[in-house]
Each structure stands twice: as structure tokens, then as C-alpha cells.
C-alpha positions as CSV (number, residue, x, y, z in Angstrom):
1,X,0.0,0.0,0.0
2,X,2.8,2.6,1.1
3,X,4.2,1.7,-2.5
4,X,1.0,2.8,-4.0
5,X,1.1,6.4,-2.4
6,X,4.6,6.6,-2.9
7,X,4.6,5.7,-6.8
8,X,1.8,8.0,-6.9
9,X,3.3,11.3,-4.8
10,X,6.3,10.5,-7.3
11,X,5.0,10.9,-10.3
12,X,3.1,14.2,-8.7
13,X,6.3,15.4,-7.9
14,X,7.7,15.2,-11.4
15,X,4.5,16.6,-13.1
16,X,5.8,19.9,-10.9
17,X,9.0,19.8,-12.4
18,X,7.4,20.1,-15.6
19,X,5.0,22.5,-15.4
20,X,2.2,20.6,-15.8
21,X,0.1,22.1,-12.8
22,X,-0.1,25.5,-14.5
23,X,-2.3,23.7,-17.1
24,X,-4.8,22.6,-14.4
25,X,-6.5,25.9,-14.1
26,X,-9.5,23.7,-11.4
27,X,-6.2,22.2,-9.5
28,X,-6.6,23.4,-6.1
29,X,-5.9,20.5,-3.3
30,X,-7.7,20.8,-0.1
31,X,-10.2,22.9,-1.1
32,X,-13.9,22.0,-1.9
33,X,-16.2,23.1,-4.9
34,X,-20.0,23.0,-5.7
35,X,-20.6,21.0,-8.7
36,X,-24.3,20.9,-8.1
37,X,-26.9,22.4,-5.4
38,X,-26.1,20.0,-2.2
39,X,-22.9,17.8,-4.4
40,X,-19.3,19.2,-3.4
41,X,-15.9,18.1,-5.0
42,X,-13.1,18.2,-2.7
43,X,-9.5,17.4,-4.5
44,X,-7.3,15.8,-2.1
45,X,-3.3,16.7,-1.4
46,X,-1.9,14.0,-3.1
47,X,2.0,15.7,-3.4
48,X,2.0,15.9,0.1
49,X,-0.4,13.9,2.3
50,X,-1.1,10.9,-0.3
51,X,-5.0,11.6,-0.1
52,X,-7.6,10.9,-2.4
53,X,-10.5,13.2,-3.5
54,X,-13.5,13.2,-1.9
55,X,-17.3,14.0,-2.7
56,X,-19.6,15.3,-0.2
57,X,-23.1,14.6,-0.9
58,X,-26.1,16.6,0.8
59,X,-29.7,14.2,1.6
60,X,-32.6,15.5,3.3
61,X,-31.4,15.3,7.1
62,X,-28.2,13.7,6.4
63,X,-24.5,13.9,4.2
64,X,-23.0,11.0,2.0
65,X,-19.1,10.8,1.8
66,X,-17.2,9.6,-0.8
67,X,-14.5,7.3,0.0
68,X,-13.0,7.6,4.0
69,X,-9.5,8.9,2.3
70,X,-6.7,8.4,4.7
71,X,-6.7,9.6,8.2
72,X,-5.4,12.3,8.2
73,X,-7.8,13.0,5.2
74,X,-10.9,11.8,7.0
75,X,-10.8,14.0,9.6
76,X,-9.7,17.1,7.0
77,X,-13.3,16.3,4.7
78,X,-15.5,15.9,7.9
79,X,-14.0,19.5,9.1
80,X,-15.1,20.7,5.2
81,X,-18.2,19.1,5.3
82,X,-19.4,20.7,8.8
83,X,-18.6,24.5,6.9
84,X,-20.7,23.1,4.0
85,X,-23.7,21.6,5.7
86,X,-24.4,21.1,9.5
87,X,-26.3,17.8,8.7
88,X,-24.5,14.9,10.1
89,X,-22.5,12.3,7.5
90,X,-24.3,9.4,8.1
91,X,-22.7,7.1,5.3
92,X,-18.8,6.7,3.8
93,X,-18.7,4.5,0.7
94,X,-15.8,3.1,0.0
95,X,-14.8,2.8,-3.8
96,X,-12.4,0.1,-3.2
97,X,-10.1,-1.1,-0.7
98,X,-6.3,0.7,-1.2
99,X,-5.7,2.4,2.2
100,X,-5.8,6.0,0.9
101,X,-9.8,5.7,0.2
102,X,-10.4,3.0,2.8
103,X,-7.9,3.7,5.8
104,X,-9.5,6.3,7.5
105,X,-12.8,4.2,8.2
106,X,-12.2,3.8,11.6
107,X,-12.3,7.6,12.2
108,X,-15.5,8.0,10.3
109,X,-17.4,5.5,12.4
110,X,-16.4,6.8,15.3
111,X,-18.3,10.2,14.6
112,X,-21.1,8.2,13.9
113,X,-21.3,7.5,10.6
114,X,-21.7,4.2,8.7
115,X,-18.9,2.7,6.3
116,X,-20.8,1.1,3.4
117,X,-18.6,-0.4,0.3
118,X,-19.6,-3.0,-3.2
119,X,-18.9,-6.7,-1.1
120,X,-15.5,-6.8,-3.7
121,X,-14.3,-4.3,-1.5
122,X,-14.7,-5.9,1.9
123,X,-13.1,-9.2,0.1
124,X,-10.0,-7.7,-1.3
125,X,-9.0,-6.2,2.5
126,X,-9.8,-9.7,3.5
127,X,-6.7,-10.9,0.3
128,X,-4.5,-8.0,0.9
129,X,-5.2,-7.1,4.7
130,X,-3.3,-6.9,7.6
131,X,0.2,-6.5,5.8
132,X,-0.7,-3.7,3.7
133,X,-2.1,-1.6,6.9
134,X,1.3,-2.8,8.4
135,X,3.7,-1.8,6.0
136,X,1.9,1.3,5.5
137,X,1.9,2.0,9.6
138,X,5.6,1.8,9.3
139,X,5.9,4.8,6.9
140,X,2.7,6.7,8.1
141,X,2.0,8.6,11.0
142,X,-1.8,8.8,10.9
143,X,-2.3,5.3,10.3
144,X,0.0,4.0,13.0
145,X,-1.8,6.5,15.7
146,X,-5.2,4.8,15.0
147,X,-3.4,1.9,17.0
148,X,-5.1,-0.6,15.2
149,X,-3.7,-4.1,13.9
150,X,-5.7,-3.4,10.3
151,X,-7.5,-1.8,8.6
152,X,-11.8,-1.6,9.8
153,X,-13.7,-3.2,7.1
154,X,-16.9,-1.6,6.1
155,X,-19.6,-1.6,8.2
156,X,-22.1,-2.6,5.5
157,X,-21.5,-4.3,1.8
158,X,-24.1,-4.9,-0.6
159,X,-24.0,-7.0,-4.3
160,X,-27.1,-5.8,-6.3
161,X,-26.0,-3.2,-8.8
162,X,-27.5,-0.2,-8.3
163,X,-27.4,-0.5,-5.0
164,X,-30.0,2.7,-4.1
165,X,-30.3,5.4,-1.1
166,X,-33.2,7.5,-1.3
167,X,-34.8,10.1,1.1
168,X,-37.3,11.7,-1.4
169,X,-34.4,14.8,-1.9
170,X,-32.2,13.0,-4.0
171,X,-31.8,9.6,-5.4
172,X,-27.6,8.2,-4.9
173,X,-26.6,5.1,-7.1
174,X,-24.1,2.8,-6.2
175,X,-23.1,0.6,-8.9
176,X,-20.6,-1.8,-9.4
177,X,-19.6,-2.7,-13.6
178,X,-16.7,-5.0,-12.9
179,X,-12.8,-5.8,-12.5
180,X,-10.7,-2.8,-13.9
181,X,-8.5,-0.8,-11.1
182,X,-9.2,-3.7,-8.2
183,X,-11.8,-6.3,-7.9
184,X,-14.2,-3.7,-5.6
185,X,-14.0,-1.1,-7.9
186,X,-17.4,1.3,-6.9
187,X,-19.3,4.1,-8.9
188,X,-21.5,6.8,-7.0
189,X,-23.9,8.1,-9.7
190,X,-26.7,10.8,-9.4
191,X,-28.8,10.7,-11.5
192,X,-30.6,13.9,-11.6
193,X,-27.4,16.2,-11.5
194,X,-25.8,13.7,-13.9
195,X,-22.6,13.6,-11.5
196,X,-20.3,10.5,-11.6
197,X,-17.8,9.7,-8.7
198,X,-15.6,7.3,-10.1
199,X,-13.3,5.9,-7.5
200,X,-9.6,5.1,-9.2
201,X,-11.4,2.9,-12.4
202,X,-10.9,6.8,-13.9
203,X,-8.3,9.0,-12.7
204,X,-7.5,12.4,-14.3
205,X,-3.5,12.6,-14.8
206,X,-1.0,9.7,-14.8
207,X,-2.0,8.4,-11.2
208,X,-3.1,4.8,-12.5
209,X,-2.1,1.5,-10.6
210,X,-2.4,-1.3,-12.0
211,X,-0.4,-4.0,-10.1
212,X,-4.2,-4.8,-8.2
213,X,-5.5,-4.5,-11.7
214,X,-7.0,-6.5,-14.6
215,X,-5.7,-4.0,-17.1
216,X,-7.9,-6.1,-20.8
217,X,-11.2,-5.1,-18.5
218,X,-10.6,-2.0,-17.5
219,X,-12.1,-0.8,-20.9
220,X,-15.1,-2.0,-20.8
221,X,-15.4,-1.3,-16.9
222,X,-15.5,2.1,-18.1
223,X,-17.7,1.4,-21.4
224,X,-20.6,0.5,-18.6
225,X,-20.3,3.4,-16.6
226,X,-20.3,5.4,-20.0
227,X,-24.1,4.3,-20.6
228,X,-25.2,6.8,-17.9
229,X,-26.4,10.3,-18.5
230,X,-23.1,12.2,-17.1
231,X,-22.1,16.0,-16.8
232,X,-19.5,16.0,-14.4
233,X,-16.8,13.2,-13.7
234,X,-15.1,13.3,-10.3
235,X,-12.0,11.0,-10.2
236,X,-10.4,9.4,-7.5
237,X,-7.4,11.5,-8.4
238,X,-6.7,14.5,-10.0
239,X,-8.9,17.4,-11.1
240,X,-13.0,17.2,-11.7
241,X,-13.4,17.0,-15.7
242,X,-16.7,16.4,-18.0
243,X,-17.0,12.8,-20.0
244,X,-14.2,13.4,-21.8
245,X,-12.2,12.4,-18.5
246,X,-13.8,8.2,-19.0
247,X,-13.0,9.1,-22.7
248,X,-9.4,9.6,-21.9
249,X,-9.0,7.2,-19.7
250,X,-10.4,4.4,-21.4
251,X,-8.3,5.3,-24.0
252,X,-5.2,4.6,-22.2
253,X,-5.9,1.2,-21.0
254,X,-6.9,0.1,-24.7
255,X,-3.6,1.9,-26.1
256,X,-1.6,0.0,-23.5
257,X,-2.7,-3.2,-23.8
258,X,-2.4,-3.1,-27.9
259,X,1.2,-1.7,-27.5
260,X,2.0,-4.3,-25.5
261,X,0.0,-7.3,-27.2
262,X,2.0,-5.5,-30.4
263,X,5.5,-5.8,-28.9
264,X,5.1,-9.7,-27.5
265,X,3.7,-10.8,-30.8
266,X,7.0,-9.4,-32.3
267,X,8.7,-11.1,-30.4
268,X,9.8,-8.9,-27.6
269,X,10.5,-9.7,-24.0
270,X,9.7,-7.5,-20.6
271,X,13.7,-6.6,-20.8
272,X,13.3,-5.1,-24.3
273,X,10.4,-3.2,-23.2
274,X,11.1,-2.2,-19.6
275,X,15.1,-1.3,-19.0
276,X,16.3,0.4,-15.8
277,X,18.0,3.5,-15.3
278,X,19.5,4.5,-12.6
279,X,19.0,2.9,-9.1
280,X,15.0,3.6,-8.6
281,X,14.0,4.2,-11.9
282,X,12.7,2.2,-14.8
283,X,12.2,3.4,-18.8
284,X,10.2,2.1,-21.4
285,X,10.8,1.8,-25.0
286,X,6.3,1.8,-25.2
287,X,4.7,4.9,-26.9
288,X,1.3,5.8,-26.8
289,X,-0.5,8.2,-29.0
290,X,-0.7,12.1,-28.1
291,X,-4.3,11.6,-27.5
292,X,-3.8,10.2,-23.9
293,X,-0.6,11.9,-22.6
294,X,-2.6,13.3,-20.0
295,X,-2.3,9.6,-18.3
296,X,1.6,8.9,-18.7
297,X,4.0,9.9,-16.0
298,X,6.6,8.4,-14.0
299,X,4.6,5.4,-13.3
300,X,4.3,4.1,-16.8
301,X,7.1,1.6,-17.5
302,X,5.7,0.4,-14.5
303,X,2.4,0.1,-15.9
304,X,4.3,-1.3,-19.1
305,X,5.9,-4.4,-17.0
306,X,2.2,-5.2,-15.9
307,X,0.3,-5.5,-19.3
308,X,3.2,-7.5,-20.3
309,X,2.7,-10.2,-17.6
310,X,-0.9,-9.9,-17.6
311,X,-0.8,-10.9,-21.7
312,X,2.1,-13.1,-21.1
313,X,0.9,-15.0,-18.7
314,X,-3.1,-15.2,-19.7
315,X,-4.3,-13.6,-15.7
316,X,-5.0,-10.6,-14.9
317,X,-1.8,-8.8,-12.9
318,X,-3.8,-8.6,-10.1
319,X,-4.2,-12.6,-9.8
320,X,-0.4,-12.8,-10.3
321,X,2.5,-12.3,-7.2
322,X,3.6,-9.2,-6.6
């Protein structure tokens, strides 16, 4: 888990270097913005704390939460959702299971609220879980002061897809469309204000990992949650966007697994396609197209070595060792 975030701050860190925040004119981590009467978009500090975005979603008496974040990022949304709304957060879904959108349950049930997640989520903490919560307690501060052993699953799971809350005020969607990102991987749609959270199935920037992946799905993950009526995208990471965001995204995945199916059918092994340089750096002699540069950073050779064992070997990455 702590190689996640740091793979992810990373490749964060070396978008800075080249400028490519001044292009992101919506960019502005740790602070939250209205997309909709009652529907907030909070980006998360992902250069320096590791957190994910959040959505803050206003019922009739009560607030829905999108994903628990870290921590240190839990208790920084519920302080931004008590100067948004002084209803109480009564649910926290968790889009899947890595620890910066599922770590900080603990803190959000114990102001009361309920942790609620697609049953894929509570069953890959039960595959990955307690080493990942260890490892990561080792290397951060907020999650070894929650003095815990692992990470607290969520309270409630469900399997029926859309999985609906209601209160007459507004109708909230949870779907579920398949394996792409990890095997939980959970949508919050609305459908009157046509706003999709997507979790980490769509990211906007090169913040994808795929190690927990199954990288030939991912596409059509995405092609599902492309059926629904959408305005407003809000990624796990990276800025809000319109459709264009799944477009993009979708994009890359398809470009990555036909560069790499290319390169093994011409007879090319992971060394010709992934070579090391340096001590804690990798390169990759892959291109993809212009069209989805927006999704290639540091972390792509890396993303490179997993499409090749995922074609190689016939399995999704995510079913392989790692």
C-alpha cells in the first residue's frame, strides 16, 4: 500500500517539475467546490499527504461521503463538510479497498457514521489485509496512531447493482460494472445532477495503478459506466473533468494493452520493453499516441511491466504475485 502512495506522490512530484500544474487551471488541493446544489468536490493533497478526492453529498437530514481517504484525510473532509452543511455524515462509501480511500474508516465510524462499500471491496481487505495496513503503519504517521492491527472493514457491503439510497431529496446510485482498477471497484452516480464519482477505475493525470488490476477489463469497466447520463466526472485522483475524463482514460488502457500485445507478438521480452535506469527508476521503449498523454507519467514503465505479464501470462496482474 505505502508503494502505491509513494509511486503516486512520485509521479506528482515530477509533473511539478514540468509544469504541468499551471495547465490545471481547477487544481486546487484541499479545497472544496460545488458542482451541483447539495454535491461538493473536494481534491485531495496527493503531493504531500497521499489523499484521495472526496465527494460530499447533501440528503434531506443527512451527508454521504465519498471514499473515507486516509486519516489524516478523513478527519480534514469531515471539518469541510461541517462548513458546508451542519447535517451529520451518516454514510462513507468506500470505492475500493487501497488504504488512501479506505484507511480512515475507523475515524468515520467513530463520529457516527456508517462505512458502506460493493462486497469486492470488503473481500479484497480480507486478500490484501493486515500486511498492507502494516507496511503502511511503518511509513505513516496517521495510520499507526489509529493503533489498530488493520485496517476496519466496512460496516455494511451490498452486491445488487444499483445499490439505491433514497430520502425523497435525492436519489444516490451505487453501482458496481466490474474488475478494472481492483476487484471492488465502486461508482457513485446521481442521476438527476448527472454527477459520476468514479473511484480510481478513472483518474485524471498519470496516477493509475495497476499491479491490483485486470488492465484487458478496465475498458469495458469504463464502457458501462459510459451508458449513464453524465455532466461532471469526479475521479479518485486528480482534477474534476466532464465525460471526456472516462474518454481519456479508457483510451489509455486500450492503447496499453495493444502496444504491449503488439511488442510480444513481435517477439519482444519485458527486458526489451522495460530497462532500468538508474537505481529507482525504470524506462520504457512503449509509446502511446498524443491523444492520452494526459495519463503517462513516471509510473508508466511500471504500468508497461504489468500489461506484459498480464498478456504473457493469460491472468489478470492482479491474480499474479507481486
Amino acid at each position: 500500500m505505502n508503494r502505491i502512495r509513494l509511486w503516486l506522490v512520485a509521479s506528482f512530484v515530477t509533473l511539478l517539475s514540468l509544469g504541468f500544474v499551471l495547465t490545471r487551471g481547477d487544481a486546487q488541493p484541499n479545497t472544496v467546490r460545488q458542482i451541483a446544489p447539495g454535491v461538493w468536490f473536494r481534491e485531495g493533497d496527493l503531493m504531500h499527504e497521499g489523499h484521495c478526492n472526496n465527494t460530499i453529498i447533501e440528503m434531506k437530514d443527512y451527508l454521504i461521503i465519498v471514499d473515507a481517504n486516509f486519516p489524516s484525510g478523513a478527519r480534514a473532509v469531515l471539518a469541510d463538510a461541517k462548513k458546508v452543511s451542519s447535517k451529520p455524515v451518516k454514510y462513507v462509501f468506500d470505492t475500493h479497498h487501497h488504504g488512501d480511500h479506505s484507511y480512515g474508516n475507523a475515524v468515520w465510524t467513530q463520529a457516527g457514521a456508517v462505512t458502506i462499500a460493493y462486497q469486492g471491496v470488503a473481500d479484497e481487505m480480507k486478500r490484501y489485509e493486515p500486511k498492507r495496513w502494516q507496511d503502511t503503519a511503518k511509513e505513516r504517521k496517521d495510520v499507526a496512531d489509529m493503533n489498530a492491527n488493520t485496517v476496519e472493514p466496512p460496516k455494511e457491503t451490498f452486491t445488487d447493482s444499483p445499490h439505491v439510497l433514497t430520502d425523497g431529496a435525492r436519489r444516490v446510485e451505487f453501482r458496481f460494472y466490474g474488475w478494472a482498477h481492483t476487484r471492488g471497484d465502486g461508482f457513485v452516480y446521481l442521476p438527476k445532477e448527472h454527477v459520476l464519482c468514479t473511484g480510481d477505475a478513472v483518474v485524471n493525470g498519470p496516477y493509475n495503478f495497476t499491479s491490483d488490476g485486470n488492465i484487458g477489463n478496465w475498458p469495458r469497466v469504463i464502457d458501462g459506466a459510459m451508458k449513464l447520463n453524465v455532466d461532471h466526472v469526479l475521479p479518485g485522483h486528480g482534477p474534476a473533468g466532464g465525460k471526456d475524463v472516462m474518454v481519456g482514460q479508457r483510451a489509455f488502457m486500450i492503447e496499453l494493452h495493444q502496444a504491449v500485445e503488439a511488442a510480444i507478438k513481435a517477439g519482444k521480452k519485458l527486458d526489451d520493453l522495460v530497462k532500468p535506469v538508474g537505481k529507482t527508476s525504470s524506462a520504457t521503449t512503449i509509446l502511446l499516441s498524443a491523444s492520452v498523454k494526459n495519463w503517462v507519467g513516471d509510473g508508466f514503465p511500471g504500468q508497461v511491466k504489468d500489461a506484459y505479464n498480464e498478456i504473457a501470462n493469460k491472468k489478470p496482474i492482479g491474480d499474479q504475485p507481486h
